[in-house]
Every structure is written in C-alpha cells, then in structure tokens.
N, C-alpha and C positions, 0 to 999 in steps of 0.2 A: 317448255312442256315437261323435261326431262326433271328440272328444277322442281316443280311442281308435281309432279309423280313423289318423288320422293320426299319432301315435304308433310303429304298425306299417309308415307307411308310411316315416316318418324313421329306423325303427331300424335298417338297414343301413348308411345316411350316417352315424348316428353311431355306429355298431358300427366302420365302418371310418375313422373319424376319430380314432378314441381306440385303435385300435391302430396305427395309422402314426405320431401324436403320439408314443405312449410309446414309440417306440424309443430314441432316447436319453435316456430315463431310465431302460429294464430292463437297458442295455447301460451304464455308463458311463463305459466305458473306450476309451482312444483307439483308434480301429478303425489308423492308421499307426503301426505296429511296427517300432522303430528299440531296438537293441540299445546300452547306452552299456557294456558289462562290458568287461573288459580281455580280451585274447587267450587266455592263460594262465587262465580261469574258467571255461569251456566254450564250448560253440554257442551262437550268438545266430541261433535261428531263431523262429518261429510258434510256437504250440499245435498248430494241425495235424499241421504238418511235425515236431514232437517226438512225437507221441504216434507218426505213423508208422511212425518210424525205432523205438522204442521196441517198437513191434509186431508191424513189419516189417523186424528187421535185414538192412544189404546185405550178402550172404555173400561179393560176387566184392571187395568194397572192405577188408571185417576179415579175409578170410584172407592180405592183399598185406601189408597193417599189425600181425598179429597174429604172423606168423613169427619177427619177432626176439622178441618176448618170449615166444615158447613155448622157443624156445633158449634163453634165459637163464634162466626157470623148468626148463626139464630140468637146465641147469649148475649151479643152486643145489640143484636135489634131490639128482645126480649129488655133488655134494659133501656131503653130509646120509650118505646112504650111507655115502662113503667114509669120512668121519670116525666114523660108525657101525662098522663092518667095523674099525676100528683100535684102538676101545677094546673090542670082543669080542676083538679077538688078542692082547692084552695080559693080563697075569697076573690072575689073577682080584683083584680087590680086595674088601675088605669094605665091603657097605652096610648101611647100619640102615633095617629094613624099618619105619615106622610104625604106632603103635596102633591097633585098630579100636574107632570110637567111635560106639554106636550116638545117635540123638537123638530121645529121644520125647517129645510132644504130648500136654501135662495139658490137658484141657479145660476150662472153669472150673466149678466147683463149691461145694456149700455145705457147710460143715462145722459142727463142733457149736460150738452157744453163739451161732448166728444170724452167723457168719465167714464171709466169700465171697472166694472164693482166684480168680484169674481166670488165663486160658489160659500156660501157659511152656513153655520147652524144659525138658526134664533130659538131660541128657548120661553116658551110661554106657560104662565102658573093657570091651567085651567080649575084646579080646585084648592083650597086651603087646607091645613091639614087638620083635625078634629081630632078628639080624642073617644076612644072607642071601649065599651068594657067597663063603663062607669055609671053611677046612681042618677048622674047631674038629668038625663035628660025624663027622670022620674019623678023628680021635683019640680 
C-alpha cells in the first residue's frame, strides 16, 4: 500500500516529466524556418502563414495583381472568337464526321470444356462515318 501511496503521489512529476522531455522528439523538426528556394519557386513562408493565405485569400492584394492577366485572358479568348467567326464565314468546307464506336464489357466467364475467358473490351462500329458541311446531300 505504502508502494502505491507513493506511486500516485510521483505520478504528476513524472506524467509531467515525460511530456515536456518528449518535445523534441514528437516535433523533430527545426522549430527556425529559413527558406533556401530560389525566387522564381514560390513564397518561402511558414505552415501557418500558407495555409492562411490558402484559406484566407487577400482580395484588395489579387485584384491590384490579377488585372493584367484577366486582360490578357479576355485578349486570348477575344481572339479564339474571332478566329472562330472567320472560319464560320468562309465557304463551307467538307468534314469527315467520325464512326461511332460503341465499347463493351465481357465480364469473365466459364465456357464449355472447363475454359475460363476473363474480363475484355469488344468494340462495335454502330455507325459509319459521313461527311458533313457539304453540297452532296443537295444534289
């Protein structure tokens, strides 16, 4: 009992011995965070401070920096368009519409004479392919 008296009375000091010890060993990495990446690889910040920014993007800082590249995404669509718009005004050209092919799933199976076939594609041409965008079917 005497044993045990004392036991309960030590177990705080060593409850709190062996969690203040093991700090650096459940951590073992260096608490001074020193970034060595080149410029050009991103932010060399924290854990913290990334998840932050991450969670909490700053809206008055990416909309100062985000302007020119929303203009030059508009100027690249702006032209997607217009290159669009020029081959619709151009004479109609012929395309060749491709086959439609369906792809089905043999699942595996036993066959006669104790043969065991196991899972494939098969590939079947449900339609041929036609050309579309042409005079011929005006004629």
């Amino acid at each position: 009992m005497k044993i045990f008296n004392q036991t309960i009375c030590r177990s705080p000091l060593l409850l709190f011995m062996l969690l203040t010890s093991c700090g650096p060993v459940l951590n073992p990495y260096n608490e001074d965070f020193k970034c060595r990446a080149r410029d050009d690889a991103g932010e060399c910040i924290d854990t913290p401070t990334a998840y932050q920014k991450a969670r909490y993007p700053e809206t008055a800082t990416d909309e100062a920096s985000a302007a020119p590249t929303n203009g030059l995404k508009q100027e690249i669509q702006d032209n997607r368009y217009k290159a669009l718009a020029e081959l619709l005004q151009e004479e109609k050209k012929p395309l060749l519409q491709p086959p439609k092919i369906l792809r089905v799933l043999l699942l595996p199976y036993k066959g006669e004479g104790e043969e065991l076939f196991m899972s494939r594609y098969v590939y079947v041409k449900i339609e041929d392919s036609k050309w579309i965008l042409t005079d011929l079917t005006e004629q």
